[in-house]
DSSP file (Angstrom, degrees, kcal/mol; ACC not computed):
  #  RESIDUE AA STRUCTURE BP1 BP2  ACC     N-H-->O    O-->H-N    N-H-->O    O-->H-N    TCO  KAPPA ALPHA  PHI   PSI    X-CA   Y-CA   Z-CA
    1    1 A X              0   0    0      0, 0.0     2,-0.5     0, 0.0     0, 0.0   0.000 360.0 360.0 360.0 149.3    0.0    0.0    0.0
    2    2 A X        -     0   0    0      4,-0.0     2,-0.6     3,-0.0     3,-0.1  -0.808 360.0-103.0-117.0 121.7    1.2    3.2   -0.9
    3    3 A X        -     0   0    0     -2,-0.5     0, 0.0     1,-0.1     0, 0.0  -0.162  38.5-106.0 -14.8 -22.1    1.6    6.3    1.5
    4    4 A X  S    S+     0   0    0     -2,-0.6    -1,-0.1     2,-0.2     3,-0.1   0.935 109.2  24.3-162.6 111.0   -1.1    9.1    1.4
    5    5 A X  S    S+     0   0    0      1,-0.5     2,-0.4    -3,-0.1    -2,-0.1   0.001  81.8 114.5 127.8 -20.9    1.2   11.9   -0.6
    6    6 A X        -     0   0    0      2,-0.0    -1,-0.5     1,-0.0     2,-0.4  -0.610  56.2-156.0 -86.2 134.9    3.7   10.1   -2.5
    7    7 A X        -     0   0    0     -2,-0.4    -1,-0.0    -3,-0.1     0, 0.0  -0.879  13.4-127.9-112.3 130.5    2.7   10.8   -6.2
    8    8 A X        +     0   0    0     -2,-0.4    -2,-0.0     2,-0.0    -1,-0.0   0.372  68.2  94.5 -28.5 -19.9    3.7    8.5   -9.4
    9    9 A X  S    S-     0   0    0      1,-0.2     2,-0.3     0, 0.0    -2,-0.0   0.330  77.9 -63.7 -99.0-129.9    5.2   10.7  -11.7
   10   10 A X        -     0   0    0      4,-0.0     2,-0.3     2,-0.0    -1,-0.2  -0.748  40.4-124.7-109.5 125.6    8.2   11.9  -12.8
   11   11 A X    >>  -     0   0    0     -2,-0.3     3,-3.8     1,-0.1     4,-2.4  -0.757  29.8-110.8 -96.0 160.6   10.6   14.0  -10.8
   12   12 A X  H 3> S+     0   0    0      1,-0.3     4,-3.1    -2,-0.3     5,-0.4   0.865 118.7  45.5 -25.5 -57.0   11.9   17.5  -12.2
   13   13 A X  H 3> S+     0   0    0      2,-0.2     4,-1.1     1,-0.2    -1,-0.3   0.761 104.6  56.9 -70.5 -22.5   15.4   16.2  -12.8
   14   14 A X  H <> S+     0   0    0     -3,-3.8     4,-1.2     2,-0.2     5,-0.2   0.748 115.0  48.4 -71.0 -46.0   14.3   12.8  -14.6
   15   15 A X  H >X S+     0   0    0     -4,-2.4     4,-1.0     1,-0.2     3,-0.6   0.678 111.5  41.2 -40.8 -96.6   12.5   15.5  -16.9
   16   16 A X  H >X S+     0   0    0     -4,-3.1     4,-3.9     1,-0.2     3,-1.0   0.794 112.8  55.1 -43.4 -32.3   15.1   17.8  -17.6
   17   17 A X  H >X S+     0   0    0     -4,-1.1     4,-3.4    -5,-0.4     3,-0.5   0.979 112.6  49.8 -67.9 -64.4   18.0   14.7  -18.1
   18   18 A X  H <X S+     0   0    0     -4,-1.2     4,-0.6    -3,-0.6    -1,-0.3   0.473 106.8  49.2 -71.4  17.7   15.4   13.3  -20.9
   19   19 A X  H <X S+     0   0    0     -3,-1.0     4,-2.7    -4,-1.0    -1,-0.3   0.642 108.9  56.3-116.0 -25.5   14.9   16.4  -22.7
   20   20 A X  H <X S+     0   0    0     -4,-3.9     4,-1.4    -3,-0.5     5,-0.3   0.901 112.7  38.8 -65.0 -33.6   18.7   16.8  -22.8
   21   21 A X  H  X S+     0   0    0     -4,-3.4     4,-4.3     2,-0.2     3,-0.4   0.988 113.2  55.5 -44.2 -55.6   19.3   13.3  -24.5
   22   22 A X  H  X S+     0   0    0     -4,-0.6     4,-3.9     1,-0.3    -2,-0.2   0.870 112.2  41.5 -73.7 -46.1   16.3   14.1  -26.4
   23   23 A X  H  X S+     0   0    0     -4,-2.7     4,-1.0     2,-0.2    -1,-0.3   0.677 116.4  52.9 -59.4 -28.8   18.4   17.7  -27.5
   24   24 A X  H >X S+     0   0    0     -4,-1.4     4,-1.5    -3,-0.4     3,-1.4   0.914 108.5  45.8 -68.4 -73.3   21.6   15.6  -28.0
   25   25 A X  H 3X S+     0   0    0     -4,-4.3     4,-3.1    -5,-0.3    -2,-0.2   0.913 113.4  50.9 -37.5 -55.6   20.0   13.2  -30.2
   26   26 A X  H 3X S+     0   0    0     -4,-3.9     4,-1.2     1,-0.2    -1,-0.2   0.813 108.1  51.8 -50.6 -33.5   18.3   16.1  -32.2
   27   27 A X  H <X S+     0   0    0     -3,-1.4     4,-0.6    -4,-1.0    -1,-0.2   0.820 108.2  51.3 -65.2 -44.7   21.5   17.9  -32.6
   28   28 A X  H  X S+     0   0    0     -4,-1.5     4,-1.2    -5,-0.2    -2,-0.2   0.971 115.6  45.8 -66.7 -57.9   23.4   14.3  -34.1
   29   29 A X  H  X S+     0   0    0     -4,-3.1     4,-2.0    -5,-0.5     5,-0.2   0.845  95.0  65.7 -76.8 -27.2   20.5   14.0  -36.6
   30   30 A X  H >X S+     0   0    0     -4,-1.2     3,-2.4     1,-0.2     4,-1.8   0.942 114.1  40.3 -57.5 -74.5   19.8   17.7  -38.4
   31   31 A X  H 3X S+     0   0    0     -4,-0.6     4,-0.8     1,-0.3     5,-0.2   0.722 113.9  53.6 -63.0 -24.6   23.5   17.4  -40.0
   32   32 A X  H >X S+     0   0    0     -4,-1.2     4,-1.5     1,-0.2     3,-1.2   0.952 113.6  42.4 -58.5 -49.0   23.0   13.6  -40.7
   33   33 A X  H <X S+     0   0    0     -3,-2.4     4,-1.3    -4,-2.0    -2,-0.2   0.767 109.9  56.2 -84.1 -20.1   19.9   14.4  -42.5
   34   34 A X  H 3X S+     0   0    0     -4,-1.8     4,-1.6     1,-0.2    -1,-0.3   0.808 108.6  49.9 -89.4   0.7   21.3   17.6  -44.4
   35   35 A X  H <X S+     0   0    0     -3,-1.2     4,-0.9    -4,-0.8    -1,-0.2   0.552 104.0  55.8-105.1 -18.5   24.1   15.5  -45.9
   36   36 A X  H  X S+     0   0    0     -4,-1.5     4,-1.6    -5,-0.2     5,-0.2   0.730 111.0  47.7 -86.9 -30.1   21.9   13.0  -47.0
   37   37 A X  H >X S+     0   0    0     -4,-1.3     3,-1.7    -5,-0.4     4,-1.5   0.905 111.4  42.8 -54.9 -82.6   20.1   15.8  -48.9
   38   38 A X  H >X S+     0   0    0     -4,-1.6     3,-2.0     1,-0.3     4,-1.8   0.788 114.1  57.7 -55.2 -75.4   22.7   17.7  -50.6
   39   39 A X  H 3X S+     0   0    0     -4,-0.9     4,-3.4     1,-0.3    -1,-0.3   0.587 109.1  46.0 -17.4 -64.7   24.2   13.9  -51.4
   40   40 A X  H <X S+     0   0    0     -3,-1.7     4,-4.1    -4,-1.6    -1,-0.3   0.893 115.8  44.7 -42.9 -53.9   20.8   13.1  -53.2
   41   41 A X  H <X S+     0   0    0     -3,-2.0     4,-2.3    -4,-1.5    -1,-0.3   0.823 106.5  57.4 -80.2 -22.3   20.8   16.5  -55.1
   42   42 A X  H  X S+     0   0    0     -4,-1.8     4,-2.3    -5,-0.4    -1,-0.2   0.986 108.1  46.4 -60.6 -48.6   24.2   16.0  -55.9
   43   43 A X  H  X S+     0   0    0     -4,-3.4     4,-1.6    -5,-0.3     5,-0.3   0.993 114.1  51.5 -29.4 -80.5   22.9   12.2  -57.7
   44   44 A X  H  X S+     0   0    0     -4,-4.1     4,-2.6     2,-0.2     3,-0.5   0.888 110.5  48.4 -31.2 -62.1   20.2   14.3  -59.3
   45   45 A X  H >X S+     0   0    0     -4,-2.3     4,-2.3    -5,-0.2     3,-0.7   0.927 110.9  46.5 -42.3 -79.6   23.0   16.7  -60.5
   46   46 A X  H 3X S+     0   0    0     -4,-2.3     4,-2.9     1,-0.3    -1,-0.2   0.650 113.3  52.6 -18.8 -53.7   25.4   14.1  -62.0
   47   47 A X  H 3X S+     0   0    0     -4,-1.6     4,-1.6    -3,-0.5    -1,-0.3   0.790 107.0  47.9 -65.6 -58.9   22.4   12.5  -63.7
   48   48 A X  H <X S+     0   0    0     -4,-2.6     4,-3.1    -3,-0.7     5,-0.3   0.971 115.2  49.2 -27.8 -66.5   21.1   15.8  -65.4
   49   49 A X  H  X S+     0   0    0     -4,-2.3     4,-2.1     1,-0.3    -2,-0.2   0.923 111.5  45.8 -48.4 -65.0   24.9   16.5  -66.7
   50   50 A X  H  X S+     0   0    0     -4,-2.9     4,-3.0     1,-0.2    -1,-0.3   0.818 115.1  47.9 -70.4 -29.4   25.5   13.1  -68.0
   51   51 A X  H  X S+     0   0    0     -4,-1.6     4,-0.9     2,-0.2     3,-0.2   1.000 118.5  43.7 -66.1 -51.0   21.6   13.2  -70.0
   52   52 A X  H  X S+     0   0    0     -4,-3.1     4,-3.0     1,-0.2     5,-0.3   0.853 111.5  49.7 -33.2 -57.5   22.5   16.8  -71.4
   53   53 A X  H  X S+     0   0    0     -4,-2.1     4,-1.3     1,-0.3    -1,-0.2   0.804 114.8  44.1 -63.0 -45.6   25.8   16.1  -72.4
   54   54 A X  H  X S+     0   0    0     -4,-3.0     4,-0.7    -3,-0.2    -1,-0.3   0.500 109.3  54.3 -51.5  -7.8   24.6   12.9  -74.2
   55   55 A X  H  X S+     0   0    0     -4,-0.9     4,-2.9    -5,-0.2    -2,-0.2   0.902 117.9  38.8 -90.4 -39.4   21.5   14.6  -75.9
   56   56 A X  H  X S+     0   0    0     -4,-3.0     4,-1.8     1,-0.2    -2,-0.2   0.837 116.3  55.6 -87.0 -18.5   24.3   17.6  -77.4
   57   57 A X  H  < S+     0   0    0     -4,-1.3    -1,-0.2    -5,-0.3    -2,-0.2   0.945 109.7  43.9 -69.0 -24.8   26.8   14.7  -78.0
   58   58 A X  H >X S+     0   0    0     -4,-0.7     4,-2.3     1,-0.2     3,-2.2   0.916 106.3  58.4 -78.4 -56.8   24.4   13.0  -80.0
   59   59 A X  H 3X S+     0   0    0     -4,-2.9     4,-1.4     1,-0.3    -1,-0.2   0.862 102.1  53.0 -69.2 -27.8   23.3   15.7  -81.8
   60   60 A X  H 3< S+     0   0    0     -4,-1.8    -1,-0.3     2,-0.2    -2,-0.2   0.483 106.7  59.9 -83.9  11.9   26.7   16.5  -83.1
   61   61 A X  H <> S+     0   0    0     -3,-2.2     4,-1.0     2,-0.2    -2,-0.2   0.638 107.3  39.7 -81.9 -30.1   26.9   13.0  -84.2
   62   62 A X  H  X>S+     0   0    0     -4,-2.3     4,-1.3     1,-0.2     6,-1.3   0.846 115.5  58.4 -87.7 -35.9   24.0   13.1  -86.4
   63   63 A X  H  <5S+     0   0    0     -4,-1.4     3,-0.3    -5,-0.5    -1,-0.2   0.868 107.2  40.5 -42.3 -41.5   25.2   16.2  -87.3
   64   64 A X  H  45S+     0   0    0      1,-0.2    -1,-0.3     2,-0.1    -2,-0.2   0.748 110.9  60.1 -97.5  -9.4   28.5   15.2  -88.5
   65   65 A X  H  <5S-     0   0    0     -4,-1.0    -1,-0.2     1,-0.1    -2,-0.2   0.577 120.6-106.1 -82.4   3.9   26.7   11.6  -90.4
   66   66 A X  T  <5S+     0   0    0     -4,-1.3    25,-0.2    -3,-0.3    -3,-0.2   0.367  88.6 123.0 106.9 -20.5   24.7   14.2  -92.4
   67   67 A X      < +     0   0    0     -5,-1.2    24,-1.6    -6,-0.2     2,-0.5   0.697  67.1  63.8 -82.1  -3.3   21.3   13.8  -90.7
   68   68 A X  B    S-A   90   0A   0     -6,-1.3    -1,-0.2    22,-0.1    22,-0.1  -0.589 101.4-103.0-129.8 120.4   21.2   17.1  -89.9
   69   69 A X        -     0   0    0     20,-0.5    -3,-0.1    -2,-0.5     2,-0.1   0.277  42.6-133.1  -2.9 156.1   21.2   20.0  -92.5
   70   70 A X        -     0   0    0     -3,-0.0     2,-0.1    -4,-0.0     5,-0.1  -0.136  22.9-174.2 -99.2-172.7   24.7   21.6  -92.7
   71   71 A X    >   -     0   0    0      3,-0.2     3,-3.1    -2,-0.1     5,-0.2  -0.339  25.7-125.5-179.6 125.3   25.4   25.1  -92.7
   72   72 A X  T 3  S+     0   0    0      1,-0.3    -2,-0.0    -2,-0.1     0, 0.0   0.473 105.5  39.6 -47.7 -14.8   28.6   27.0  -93.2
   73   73 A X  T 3  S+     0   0    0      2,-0.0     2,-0.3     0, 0.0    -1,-0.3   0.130 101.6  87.6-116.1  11.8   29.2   29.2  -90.3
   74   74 A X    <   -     0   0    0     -3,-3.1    -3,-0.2     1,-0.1     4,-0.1  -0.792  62.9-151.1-112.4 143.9   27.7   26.2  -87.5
   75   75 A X        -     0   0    0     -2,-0.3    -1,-0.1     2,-0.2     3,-0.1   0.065  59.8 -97.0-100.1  30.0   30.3   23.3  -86.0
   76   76 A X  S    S+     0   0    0     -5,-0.2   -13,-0.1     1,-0.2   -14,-0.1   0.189  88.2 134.7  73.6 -28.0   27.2   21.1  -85.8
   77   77 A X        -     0   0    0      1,-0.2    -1,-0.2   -17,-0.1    -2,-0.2  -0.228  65.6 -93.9 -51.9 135.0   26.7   22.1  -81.8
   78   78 A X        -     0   0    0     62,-0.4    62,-7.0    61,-0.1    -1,-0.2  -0.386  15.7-133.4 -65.2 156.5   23.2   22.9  -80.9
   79   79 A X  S    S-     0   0    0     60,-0.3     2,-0.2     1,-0.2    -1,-0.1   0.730  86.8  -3.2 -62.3 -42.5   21.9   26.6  -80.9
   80   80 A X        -     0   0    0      1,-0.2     3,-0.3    60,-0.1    -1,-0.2  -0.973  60.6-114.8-165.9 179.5   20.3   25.7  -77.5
   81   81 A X  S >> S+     0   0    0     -2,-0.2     3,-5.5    38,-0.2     4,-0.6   0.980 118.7  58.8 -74.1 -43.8   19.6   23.6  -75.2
   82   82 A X  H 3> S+     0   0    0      1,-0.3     4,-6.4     2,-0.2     5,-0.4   0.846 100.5  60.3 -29.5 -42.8   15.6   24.1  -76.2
   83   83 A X  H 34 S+     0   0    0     -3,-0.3    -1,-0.3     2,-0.2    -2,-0.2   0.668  89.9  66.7 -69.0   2.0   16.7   22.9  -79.8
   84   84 A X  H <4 S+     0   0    0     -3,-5.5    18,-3.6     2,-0.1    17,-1.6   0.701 116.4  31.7-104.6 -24.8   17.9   19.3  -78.1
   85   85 A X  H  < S+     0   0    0     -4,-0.6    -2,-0.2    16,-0.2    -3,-0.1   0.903 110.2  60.2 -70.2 -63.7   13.8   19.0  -77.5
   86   86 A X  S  < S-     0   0    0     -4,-6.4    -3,-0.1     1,-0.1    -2,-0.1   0.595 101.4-153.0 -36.0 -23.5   12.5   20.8  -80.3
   87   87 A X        -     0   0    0     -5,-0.4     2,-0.3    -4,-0.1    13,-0.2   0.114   2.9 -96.3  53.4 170.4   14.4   18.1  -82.6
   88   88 A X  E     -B   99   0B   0     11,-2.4    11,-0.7    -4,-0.1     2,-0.6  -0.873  29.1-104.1-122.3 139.5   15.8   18.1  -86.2
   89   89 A X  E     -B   98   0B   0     -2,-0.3     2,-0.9     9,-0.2   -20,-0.5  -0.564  30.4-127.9 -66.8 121.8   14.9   17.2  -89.0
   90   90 A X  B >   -A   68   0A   0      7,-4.0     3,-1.7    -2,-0.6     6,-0.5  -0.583  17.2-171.1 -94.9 109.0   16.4   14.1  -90.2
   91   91 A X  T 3  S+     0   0    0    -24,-1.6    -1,-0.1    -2,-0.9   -24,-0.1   0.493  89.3  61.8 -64.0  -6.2   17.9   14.8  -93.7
   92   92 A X  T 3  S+     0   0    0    -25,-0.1    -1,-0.3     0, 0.0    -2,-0.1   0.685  91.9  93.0 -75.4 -38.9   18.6   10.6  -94.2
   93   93 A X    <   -     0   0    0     -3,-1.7    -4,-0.0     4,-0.2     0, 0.0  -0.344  65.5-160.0 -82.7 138.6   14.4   10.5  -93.8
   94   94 A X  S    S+     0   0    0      1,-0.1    -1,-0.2     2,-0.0    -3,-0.0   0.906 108.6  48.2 -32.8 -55.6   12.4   10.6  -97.3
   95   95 A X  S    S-     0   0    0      1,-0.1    -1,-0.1     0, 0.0    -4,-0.1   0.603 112.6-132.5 -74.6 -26.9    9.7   11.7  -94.8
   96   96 A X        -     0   0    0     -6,-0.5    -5,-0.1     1,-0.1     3,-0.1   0.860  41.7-174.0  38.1  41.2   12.3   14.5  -93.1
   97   97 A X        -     0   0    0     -7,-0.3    -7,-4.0    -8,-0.1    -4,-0.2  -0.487  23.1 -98.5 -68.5 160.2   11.3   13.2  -89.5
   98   98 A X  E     -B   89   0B   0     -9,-0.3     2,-0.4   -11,-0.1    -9,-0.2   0.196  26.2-147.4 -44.2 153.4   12.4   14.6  -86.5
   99   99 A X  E     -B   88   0B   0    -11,-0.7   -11,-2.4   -13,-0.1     2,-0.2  -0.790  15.5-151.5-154.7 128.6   15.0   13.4  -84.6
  100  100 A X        +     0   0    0     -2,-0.4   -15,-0.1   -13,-0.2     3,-0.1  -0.492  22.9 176.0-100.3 146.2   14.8   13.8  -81.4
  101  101 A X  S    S+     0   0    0    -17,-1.6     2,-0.4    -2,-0.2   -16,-0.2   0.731  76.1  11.7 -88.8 -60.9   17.6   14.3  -78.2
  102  102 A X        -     0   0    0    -18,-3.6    -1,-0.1   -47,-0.1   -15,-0.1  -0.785  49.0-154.2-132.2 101.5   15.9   14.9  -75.3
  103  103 A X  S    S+     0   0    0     -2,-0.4     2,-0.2    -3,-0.1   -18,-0.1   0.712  92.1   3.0 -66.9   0.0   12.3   14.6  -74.3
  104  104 A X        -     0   0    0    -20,-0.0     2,-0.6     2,-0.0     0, 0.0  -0.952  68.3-122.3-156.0 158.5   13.0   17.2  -71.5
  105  105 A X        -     0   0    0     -2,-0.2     2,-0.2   -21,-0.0    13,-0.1  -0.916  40.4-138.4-120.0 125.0   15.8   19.5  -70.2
  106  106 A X        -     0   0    0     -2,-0.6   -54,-0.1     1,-0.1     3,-0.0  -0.462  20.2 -97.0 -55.3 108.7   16.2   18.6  -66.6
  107  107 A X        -     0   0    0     -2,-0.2     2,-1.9     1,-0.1   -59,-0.1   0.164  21.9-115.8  14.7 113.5   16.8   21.1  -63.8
  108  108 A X    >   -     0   0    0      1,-0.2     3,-3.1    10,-0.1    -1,-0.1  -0.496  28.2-148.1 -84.9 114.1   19.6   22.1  -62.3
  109  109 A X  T 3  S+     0   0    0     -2,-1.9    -1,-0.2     1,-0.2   -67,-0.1   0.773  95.0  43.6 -35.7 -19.1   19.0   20.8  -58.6
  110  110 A X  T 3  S+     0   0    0     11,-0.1     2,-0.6   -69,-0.1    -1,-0.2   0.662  87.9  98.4 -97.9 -12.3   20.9   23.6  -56.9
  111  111 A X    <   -     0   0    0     -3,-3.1    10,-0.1     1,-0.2    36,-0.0  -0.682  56.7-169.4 -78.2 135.7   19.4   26.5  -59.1
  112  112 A X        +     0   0    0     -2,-0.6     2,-0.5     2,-0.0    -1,-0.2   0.626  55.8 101.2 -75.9 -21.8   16.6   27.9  -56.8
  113  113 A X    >   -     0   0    0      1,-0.2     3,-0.8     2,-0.1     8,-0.1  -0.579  51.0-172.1 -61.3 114.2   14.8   30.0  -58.9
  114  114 A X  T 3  S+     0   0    0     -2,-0.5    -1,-0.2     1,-0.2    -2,-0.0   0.126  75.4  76.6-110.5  28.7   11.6   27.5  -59.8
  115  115 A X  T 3  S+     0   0    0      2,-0.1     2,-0.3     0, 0.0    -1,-0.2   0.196  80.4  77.9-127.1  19.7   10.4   30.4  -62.5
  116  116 A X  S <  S-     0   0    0     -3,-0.8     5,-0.1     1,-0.2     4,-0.0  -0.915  84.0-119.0-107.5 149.8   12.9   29.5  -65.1
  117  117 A X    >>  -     0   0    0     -2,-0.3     4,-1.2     2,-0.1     3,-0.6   0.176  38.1 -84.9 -67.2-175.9   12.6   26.7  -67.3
  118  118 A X  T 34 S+     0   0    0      1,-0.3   -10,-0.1     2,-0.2     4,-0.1   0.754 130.2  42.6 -76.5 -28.4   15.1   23.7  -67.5
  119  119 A X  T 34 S+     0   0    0      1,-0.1    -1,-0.3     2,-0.1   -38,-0.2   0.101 113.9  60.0-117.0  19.4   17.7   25.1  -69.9
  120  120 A X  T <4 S+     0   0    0     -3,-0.6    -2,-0.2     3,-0.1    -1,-0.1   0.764  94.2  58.9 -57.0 -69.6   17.3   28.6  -67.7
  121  121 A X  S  < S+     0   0    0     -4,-1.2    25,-1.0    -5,-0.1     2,-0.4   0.405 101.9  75.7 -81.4   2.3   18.4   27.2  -64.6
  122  122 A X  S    S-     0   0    0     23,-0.2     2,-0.7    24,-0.1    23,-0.2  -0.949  71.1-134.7-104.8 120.9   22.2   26.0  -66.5
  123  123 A X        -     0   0    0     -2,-0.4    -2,-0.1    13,-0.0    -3,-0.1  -0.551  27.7-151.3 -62.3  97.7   25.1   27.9  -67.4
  124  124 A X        -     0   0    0     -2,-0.7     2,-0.3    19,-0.1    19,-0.2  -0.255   4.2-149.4 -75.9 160.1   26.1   26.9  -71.1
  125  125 A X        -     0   0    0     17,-2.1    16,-2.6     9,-0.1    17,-0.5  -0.996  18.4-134.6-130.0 132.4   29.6   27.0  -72.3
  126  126 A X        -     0   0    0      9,-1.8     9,-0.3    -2,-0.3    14,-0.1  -0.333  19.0-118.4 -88.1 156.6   29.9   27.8  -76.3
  127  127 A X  S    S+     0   0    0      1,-0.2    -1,-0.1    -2,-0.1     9,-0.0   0.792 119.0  57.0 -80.4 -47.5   32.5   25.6  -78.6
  128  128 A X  S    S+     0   0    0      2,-0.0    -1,-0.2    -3,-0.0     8,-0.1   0.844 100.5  72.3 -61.7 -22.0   34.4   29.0  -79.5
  129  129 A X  S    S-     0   0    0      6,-0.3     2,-0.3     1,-0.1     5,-0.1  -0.126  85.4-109.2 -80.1-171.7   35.2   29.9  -75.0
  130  130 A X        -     0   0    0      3,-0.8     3,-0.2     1,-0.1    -4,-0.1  -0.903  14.5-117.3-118.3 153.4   37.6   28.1  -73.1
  131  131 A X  S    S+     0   0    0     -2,-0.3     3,-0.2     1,-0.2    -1,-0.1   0.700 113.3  58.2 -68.4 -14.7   37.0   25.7  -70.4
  132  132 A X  S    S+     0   0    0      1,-0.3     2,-0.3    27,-0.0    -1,-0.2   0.870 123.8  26.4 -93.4 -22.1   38.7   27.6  -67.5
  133  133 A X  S    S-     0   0    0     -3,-0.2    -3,-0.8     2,-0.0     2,-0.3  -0.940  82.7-163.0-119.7 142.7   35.9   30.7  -68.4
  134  134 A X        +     0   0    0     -2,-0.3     2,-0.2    -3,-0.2    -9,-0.1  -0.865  16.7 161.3-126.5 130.6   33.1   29.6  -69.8
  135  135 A X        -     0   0    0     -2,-0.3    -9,-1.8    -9,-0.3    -6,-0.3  -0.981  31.9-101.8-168.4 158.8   30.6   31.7  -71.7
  136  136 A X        +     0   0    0     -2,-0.2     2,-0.2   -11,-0.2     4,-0.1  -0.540  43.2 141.2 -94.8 161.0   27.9   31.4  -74.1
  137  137 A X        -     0   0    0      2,-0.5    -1,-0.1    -2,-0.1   -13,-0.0  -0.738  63.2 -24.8-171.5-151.1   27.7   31.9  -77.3
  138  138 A X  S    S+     0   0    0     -2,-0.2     2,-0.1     1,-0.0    -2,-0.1   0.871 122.7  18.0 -54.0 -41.1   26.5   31.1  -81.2
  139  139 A X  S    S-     0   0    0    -59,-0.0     2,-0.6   -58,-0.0    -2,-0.5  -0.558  72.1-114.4-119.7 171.1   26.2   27.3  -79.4
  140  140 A X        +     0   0    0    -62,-7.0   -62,-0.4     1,-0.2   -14,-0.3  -0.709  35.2 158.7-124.5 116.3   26.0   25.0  -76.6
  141  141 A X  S    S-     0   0    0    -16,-2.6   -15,-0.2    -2,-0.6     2,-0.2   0.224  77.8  -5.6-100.2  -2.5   29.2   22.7  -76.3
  142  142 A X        -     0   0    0    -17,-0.5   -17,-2.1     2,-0.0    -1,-0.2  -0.725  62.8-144.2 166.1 142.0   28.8   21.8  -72.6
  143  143 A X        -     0   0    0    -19,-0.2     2,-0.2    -2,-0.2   -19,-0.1  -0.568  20.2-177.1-110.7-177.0   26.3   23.1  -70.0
  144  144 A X        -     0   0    0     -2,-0.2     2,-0.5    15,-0.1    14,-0.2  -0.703  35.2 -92.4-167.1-179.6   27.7   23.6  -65.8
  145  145 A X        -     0   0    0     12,-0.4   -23,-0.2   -23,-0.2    15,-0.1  -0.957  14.9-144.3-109.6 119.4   25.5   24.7  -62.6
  146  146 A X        +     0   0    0    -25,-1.0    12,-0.1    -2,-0.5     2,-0.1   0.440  61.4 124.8 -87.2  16.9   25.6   27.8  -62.2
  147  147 A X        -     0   0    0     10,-0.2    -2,-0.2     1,-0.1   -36,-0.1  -0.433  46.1-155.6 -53.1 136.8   25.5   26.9  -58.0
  148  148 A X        +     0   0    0     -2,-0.1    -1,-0.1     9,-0.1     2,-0.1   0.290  62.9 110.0 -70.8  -0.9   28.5   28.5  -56.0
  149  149 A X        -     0   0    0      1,-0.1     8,-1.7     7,-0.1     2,-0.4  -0.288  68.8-122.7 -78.3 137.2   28.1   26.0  -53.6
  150  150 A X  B     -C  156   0C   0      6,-0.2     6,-0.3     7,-0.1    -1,-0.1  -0.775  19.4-109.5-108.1 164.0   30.8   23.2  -53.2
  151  151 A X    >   -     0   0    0      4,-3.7     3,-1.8    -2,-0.4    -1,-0.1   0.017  28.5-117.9 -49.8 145.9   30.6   19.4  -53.4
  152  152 A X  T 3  S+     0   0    0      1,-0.2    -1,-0.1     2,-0.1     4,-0.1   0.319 123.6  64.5 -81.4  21.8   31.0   17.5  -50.2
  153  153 A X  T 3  S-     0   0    0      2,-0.3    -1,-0.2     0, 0.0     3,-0.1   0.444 122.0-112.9-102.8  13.6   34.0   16.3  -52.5
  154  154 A X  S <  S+     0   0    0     -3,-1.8     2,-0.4     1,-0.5    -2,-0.1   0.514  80.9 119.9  93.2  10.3   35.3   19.9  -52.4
  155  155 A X        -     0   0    0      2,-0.0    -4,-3.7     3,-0.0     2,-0.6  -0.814  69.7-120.2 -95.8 154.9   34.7   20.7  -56.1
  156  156 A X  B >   -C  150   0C   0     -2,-0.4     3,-2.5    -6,-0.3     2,-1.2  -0.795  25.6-117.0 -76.2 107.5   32.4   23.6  -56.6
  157  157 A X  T 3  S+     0   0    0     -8,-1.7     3,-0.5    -2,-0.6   -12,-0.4   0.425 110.5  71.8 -40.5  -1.1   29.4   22.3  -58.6
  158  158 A X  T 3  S+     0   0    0     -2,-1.2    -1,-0.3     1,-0.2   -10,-0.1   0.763 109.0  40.6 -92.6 -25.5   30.4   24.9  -62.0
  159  159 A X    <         0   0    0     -3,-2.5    -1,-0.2     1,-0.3    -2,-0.2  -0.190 360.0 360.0-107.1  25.4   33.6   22.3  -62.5
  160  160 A X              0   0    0     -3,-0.5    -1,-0.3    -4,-0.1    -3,-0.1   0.361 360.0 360.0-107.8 360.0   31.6   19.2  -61.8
């Protein structure tokens, strides 16, 4: 039988010790969870680059077998990224179908602005710059992120 006063619960100090665990633990897990983000959006990143970069390699392959009209002043590199959607006409065709690159251009994960389109949110680099500055021009010879943020491998996402 139990005293007349003695109460069940909790005392102060078993309180406060489990809401400091509780604050340790919480602390241990935000940065777990933010690395597991940016990791993810880095994937996403990686994954963009490599479809882009195939849709404009590909299109200066058909370019250079002939399937896509010539023109004297172009090195075959698309005009924009937009043109990698839009398709070409394939000069091989009787019919002149399309030929297509890309059924979309993909997002850059890091760009934040969500009120530019997919080939907005990239920086392109033209055949005629250099890779150590990069700048657009008549074509697009290689797209970048235009994030300043670096990689958790310590490259800056414009060099990835």
């Amino acid at each position: 039988m139990m005293a007349q006063g003695q109460g069940r619960g909790f005392t102060l100090i078993e309180l406060l010790v489990t809401l400091a665990i509780l604050a340790l633990l919480g602390t241990l897990v935000v940065p777990v969870t933010q690395v597991t983000m940016q990791r993810q959006q880095e994937q996403e990143l990686r994954r963009a680059l490599r479809e882009i970069r195939h849709g404009i390699d590909a299109y200066k392959r058909a370019y250079d077998e002939g399937r896509i009209a010539r023109s004297l002043n172009s090195n075959g590199y698309p005009k924009s990224l937009e043109q990698l959607v839009e398709g070409a006409s394939d000069m091989r065709s009787p019919k002149r179908a399309k030929i297509f690159f890309l059924r979309r251009v993909p997002r850059d994960p890091f760009n934040p602005n969500s009120d530019l389109s997919g080939a907005q949110t990239w920086g392109k680099r033209s055949y005629a710059s250099e890779a150590t500055d990069p700048r657009e021009g008549e074509d697009v010879y290689d797209v970048y992120s235009t994030s300043d943020r670096v990689g958790l491998n310590d490259v800056p996402y414009r060099k990835w």
